[in-house]
N, C-alpha and C positions, 0 to 999 in steps of 0.2 A: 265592755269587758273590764271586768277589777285586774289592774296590777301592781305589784308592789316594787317602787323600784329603794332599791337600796343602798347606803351611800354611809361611809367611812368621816367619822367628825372626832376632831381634839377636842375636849371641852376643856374651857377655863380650870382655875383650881376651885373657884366658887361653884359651878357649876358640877364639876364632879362631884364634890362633895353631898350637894344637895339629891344626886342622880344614885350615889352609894345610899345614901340613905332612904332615899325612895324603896330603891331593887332591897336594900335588905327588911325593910317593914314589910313589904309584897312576899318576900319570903318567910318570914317570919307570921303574917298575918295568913298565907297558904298552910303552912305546919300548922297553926292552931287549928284550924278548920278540919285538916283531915285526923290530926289527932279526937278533937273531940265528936266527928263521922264516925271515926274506927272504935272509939270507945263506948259510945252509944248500941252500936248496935251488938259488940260482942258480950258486954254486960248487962242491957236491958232489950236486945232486939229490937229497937227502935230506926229508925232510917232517917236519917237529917238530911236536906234538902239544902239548897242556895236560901230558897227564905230565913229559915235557921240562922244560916251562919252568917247572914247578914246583918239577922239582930244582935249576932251572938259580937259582932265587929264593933256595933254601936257602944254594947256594953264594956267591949275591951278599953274602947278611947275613953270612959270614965273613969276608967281604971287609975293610980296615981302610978304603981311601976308602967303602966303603957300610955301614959300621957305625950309620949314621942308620937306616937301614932298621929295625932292631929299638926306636926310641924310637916308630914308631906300634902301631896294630894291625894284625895280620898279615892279619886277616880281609878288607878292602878291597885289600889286596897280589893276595889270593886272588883276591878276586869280580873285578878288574881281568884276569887272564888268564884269568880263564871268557870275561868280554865279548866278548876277543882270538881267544879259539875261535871263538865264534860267530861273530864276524864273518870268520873263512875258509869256515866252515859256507857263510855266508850266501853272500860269494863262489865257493865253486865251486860252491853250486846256482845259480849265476848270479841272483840277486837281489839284489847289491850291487856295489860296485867295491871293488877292493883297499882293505885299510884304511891309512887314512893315520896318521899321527905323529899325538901329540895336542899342543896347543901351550900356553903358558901363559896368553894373553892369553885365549884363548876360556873360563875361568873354568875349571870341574874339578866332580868329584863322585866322591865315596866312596859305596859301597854297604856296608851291616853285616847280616849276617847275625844269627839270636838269640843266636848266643853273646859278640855283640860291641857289645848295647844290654842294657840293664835297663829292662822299664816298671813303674812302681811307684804308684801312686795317683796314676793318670792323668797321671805325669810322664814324660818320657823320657831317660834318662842314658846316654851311647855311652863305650862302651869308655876308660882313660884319662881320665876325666874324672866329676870329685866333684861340679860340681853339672849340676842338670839345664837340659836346652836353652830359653832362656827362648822360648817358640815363642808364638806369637799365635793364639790359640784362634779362628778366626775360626765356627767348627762343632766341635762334639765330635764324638768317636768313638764309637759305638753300644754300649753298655754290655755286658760282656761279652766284646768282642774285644782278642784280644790279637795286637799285630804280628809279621805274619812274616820283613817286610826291612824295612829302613828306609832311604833313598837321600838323604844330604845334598848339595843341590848350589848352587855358586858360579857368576851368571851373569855375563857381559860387563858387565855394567852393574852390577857389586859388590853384588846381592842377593842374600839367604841362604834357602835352601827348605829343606824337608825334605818327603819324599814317604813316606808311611806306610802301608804295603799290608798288608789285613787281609781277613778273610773275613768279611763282610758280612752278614749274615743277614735285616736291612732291605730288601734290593731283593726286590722280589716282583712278579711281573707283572700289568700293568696290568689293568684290566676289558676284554671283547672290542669291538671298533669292528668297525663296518660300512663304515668305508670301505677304500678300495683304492686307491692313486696312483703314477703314474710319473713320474718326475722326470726332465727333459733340461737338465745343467746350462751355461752361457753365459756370454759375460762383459759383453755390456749388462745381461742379466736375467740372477744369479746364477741361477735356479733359473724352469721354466717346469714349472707343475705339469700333468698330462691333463686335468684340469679347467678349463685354462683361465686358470688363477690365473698373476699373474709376478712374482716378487721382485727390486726392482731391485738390482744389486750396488752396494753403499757405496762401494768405492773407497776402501778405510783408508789406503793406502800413498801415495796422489795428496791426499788431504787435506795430508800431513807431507812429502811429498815437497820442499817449499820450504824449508822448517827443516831437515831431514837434510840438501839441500843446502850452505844456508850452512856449519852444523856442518863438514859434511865439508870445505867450502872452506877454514874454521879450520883443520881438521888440518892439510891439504897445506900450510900454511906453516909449520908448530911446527916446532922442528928437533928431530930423530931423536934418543929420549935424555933431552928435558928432561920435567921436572915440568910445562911447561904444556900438552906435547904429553900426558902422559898423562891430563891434566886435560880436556883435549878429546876422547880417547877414548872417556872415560866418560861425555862430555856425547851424542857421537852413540852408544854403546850405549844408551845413556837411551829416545834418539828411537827406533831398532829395539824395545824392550824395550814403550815405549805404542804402535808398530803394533800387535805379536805381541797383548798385552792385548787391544786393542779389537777387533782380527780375531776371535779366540777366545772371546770375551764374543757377540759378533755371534751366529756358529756356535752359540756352545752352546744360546744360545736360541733360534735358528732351527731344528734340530734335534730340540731337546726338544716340543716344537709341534707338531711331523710325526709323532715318534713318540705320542705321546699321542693325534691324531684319526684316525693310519691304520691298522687291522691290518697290512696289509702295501704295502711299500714297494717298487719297482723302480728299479735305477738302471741305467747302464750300466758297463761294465769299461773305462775309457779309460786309455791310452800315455800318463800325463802326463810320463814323462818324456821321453818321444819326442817329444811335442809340446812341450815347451820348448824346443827346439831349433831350435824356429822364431824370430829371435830378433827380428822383429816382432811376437809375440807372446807373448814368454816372460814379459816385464816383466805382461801384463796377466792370465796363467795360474796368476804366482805370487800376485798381490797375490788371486785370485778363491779360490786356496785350496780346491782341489776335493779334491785327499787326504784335507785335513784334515775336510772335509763330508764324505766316502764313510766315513771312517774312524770318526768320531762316531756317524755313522747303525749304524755296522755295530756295533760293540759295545751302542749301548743297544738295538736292537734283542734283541741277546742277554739282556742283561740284564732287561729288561719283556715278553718272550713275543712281541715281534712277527716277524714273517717279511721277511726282507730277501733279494733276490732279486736277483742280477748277472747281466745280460745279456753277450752275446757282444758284443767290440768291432767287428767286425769287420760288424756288423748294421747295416743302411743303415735306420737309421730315421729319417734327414732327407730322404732322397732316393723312400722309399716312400711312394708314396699311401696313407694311410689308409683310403680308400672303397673305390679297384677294388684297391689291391695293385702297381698300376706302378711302375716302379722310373726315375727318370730317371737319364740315362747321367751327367751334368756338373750340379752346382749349386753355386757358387762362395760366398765365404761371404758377398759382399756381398748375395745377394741373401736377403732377409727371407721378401717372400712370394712361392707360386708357384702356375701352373695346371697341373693332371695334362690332359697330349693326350691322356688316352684318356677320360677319363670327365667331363672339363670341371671338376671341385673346384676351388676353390681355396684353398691354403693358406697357414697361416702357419707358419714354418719352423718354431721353437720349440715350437709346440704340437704340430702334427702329429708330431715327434718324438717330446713326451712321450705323445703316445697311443700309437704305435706302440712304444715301449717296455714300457709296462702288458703291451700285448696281446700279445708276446715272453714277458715275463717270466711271465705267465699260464699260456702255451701249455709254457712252461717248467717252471711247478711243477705242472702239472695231470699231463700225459703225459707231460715229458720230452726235446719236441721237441727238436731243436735249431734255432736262429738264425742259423747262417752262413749269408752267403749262397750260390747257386752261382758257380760258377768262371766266367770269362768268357771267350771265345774265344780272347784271346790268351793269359790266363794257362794255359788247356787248353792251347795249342798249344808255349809254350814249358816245360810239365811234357813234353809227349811228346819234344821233343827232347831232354832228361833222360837218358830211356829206352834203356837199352843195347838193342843193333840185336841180334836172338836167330836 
């Protein structure tokens, strides 16, 4: 199994220096690429590829104003229009938006491939530079592995990482569990488990909410430009920088918890980004952080042998009775709990959810079924006017 562990490093002042200037060619050399992507095709419908912009890179280091270009390594010049590809990849399979400029404020990061690090008795030296990264061992790395990329990166809040992805040979899966759980997740209770269990959500972002405030109110009067406005930007990337921390810390052990007592897990497939949209609720969607939970879930699940199982979005497991199966027509989201009219149950909204998502996600990996629901009469009625008249 590939993982990357991650780790906190001071660099020298030679060493930053050379590392600013690396991230800002990478960016710089990203912007030209998609500038001349976007302008090819809007002016002559052409479509430029990675080949393209790889020549088009060669040509730039000729260049006498881009003659900087050849004091970094060329290797992160490279890995910077692979990104570039992928992210049209990702766009016209429709799983992304057009990719935008990269900026300077939002911090940078250089990837190095192995021809462009040296690891040498457990140190690591990147391309252009005689000593090694003074990195903060906060874990070692599993003896024996040696890195396959190494991704240095500079965040808004002037912190220095390096990400170090190796092939793991430690991760082994866990011993088998008897249990079984579906999760429906929420934003009073982050998480309601079929059992019954309810995790309440922290609310990281509402804790700092009043500090990021002020901060931010500091900016809005710095004048554009000076040293004390940038001094206040750093102060509120700071405040962003310990939500992200504490959210993530949250998660990781929330998650590792689940996976360790469940065999396997059921979640659902939800539109969060279609539901951000909403923007009475987008504020409390993002601080609950549910990508990041499904996301977690779904790789350590990989990693430790457990079974993780997505259900259909589009599956009404809040508005189906768990007992008889009824499906109510309207249930709005104030209301908590309710009574099924045909069989008299009464429930509560979150649990009954996550039961009926277990027993989805079950009927899912047993036989296959599927979980959409049927069509309903008007959506029948407005597919048939669709229908060319034959």
């Amino acid at each position: 199994m590939e993982k990357a562990y991650r780790y906190r490093f001071y660099p020298t002042t030679e060493q930053e220096n050379l590392l600013r200037r690396t991230m800002g060619c990478t960016r710089l050399v990203y912007n030209k690429a998609l500038a001349a992507r976007t302008e090819a095709w809007y002016k002559r419908q052409e479509r430029v590829g990675y080949t393209e912009t790889s020549s088009m890179l060669t040509n730039w280091k000729k260049e006498e104003e881009l003659d900087f270009l050849n004091e970094v390594s060329c290797v992160p010049l490279q890995q910077g229009l692979r990104h570039l590809q992928a992210a049209f990849t990702n766009f016209f399979g429709g799983r992304a938006k057009y990719p935008n400029f990269k900026k300077k404020h939002n911090g940078g990061s250089a990837e190095f491939t192995r021809s462009a690090f040296r690891w040498k008795n457990g140190q690591l030296f990147l391309a252009k530079c005689n000593e090694p990264l003074p990195i903060r061992w906060s874990k070692q790395i599993p003896q024996g592995c040696i890195p396959s990329t190494v991704t240095v990166k500079l965040t808004p809040a002037g912190r220095w990482y390096v990400s170090i992805l190796v092939n793991d040979p430690t991760i082994k899966p866990l011993p088998k569990a008897d249990k079984t759980i579906g999760l429906d997740v929420g934003i009073t209770s982050l998480i309601t488990t079929s059992n019954g269990d309810k995790i309440a959500n922290p609310k990281h972002f509402k804790k700092l909410r009043k500090k990021l405030k002020r901060k931010q109110k500091a900016l809005a009067k710095k004048q554009k430009g000076s040293n004390n406005r940038y001094k206040t930007r750093m102060e509120v990337a700071r405040v962003h920088a310990q939500i992200v921390d504490i959210r993530k810390d949250f998660l990781h052990k929330l998650t590792t918890k689940i996976i360790r007592e469940n065999q396997k897990i059921v979640v659902e497939d939800l539109a969060i980004k279609n539901m951000v949209k909403n923007h009475k609720l987008a504020l409390a969607i993002s601080d609950a952080s549910w990508g990041e939970l499904i996301r977690q879930l779904s790789y350590k699940c990989e990693w430790y042998g457990r079974e993780f199982i997505k259900i259909d979005r589009w599956f009404p497991s809040s508005k189906r009775c768990g007992n008889c199966g009824h499906i109510v027509e309207k249930l709005p989201l104030n209301v908590r709990e309710w009574e099924c009219p045909k069989c008299g149950t009464n429930h509560d909204r979150d649990t009954n959810a996550a039961k009926n998502i277990l027993a989805a996600g079950l009927a899912v990996s047993v036989c296959g079924a599927t979980v959409r629901p049927e069509q309903s009469k008007s959506v029948r009625a407005g597919a048939m006017k669709q229908k060319p008249n034959r």
